[in-house]
C-alpha positions in Angstrom: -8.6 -17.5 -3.0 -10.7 -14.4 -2.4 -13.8 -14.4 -0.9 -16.1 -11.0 -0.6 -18.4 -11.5 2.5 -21.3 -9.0 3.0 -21.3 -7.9 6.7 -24.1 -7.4 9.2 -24.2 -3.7 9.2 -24.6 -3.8 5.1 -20.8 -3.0 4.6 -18.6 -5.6 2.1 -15.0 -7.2 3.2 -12.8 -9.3 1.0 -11.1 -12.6 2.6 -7.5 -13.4 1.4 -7.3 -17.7 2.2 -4.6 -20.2 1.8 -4.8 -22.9 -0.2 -5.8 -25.3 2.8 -9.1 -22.4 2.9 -7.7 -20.7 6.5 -7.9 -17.0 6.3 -5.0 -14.8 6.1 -6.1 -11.1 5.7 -9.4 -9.8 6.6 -9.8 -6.1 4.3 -11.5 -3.1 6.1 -14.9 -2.7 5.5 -16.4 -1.1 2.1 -19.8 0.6 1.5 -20.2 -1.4 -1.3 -19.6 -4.9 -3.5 -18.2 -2.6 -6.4 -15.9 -0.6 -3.9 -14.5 -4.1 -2.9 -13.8 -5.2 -6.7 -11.8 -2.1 -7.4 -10.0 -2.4 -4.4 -8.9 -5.8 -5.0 -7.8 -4.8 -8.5 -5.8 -2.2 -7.6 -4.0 -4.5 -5.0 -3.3 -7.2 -7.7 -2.5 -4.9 -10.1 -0.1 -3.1 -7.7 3.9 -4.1 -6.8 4.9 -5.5 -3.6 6.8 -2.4 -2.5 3.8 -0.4 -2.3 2.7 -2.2 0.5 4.1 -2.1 4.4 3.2 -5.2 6.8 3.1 -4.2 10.5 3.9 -6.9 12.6 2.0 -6.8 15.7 2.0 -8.5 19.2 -1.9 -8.8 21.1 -2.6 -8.7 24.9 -2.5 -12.6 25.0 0.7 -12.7 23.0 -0.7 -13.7 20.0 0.6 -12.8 16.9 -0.9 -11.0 13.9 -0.4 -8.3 11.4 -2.0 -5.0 9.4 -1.6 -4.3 5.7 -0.8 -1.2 4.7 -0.6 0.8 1.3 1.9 3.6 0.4 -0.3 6.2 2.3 0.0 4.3 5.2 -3.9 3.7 4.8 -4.8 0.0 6.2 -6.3 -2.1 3.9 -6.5 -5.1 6.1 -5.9 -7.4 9.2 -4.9 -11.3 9.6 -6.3 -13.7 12.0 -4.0 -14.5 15.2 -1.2 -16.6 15.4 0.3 -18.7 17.5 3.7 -18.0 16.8 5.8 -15.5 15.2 6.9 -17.9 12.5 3.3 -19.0 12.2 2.7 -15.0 11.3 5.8 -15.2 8.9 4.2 -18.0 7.3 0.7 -16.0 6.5 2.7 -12.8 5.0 4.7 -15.1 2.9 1.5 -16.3 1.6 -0.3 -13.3 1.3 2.4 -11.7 -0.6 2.8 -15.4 -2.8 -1.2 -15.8 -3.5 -2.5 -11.8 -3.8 0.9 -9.7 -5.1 1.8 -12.8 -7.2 
């Protein structure tokens, strides 16, 4: 499920969630709600190998990751995980629910 959340300095992020309604990617922020639409269309109407997940290790060993397009531009974060299968997991998703 996507969600588009307006932030508090007037910018627009989509939210990629599972099924049970946790988030898995968080987008950079856009200017606009119309800005946010095309950017999700472009990602659903785009292949899987355009994108490059970088797996990533924080300062509290939590695990998370950044989504990247072909440019190497970042189109989003995840949340933290526990574990790195736990990370695994969310990609799997992400890939299953948004690159279909």
């Amino acid at each position: 499920m996507l969600e588009i959340i307006r932030t508090d300095n007037d910018s627009y992020q989509f939210h990629l969630k599972s099924a049970s309604g946790g988030t898995i990617l968080k987008s950079t922020p856009f200017k606009d709600e119309a800005k946010v639409k095309d950017a999700i269309s472009t990602i659903k109407n785009s292949k899987e190998s355009q994108f490059a997940f970088e797996r990533k290790t924080n300062h509290e060993g939590k695990f998370l990751f950044e989504m990247r397009n072909s440019d190497g531009k970042l189109i989003g974060k995840s949340l933290h995980y526990d574990s790195e299968a736990g990370m695994e997991n969310g990609i799997k998703n992400l890939k299953k629910a948004f690159l279909g």
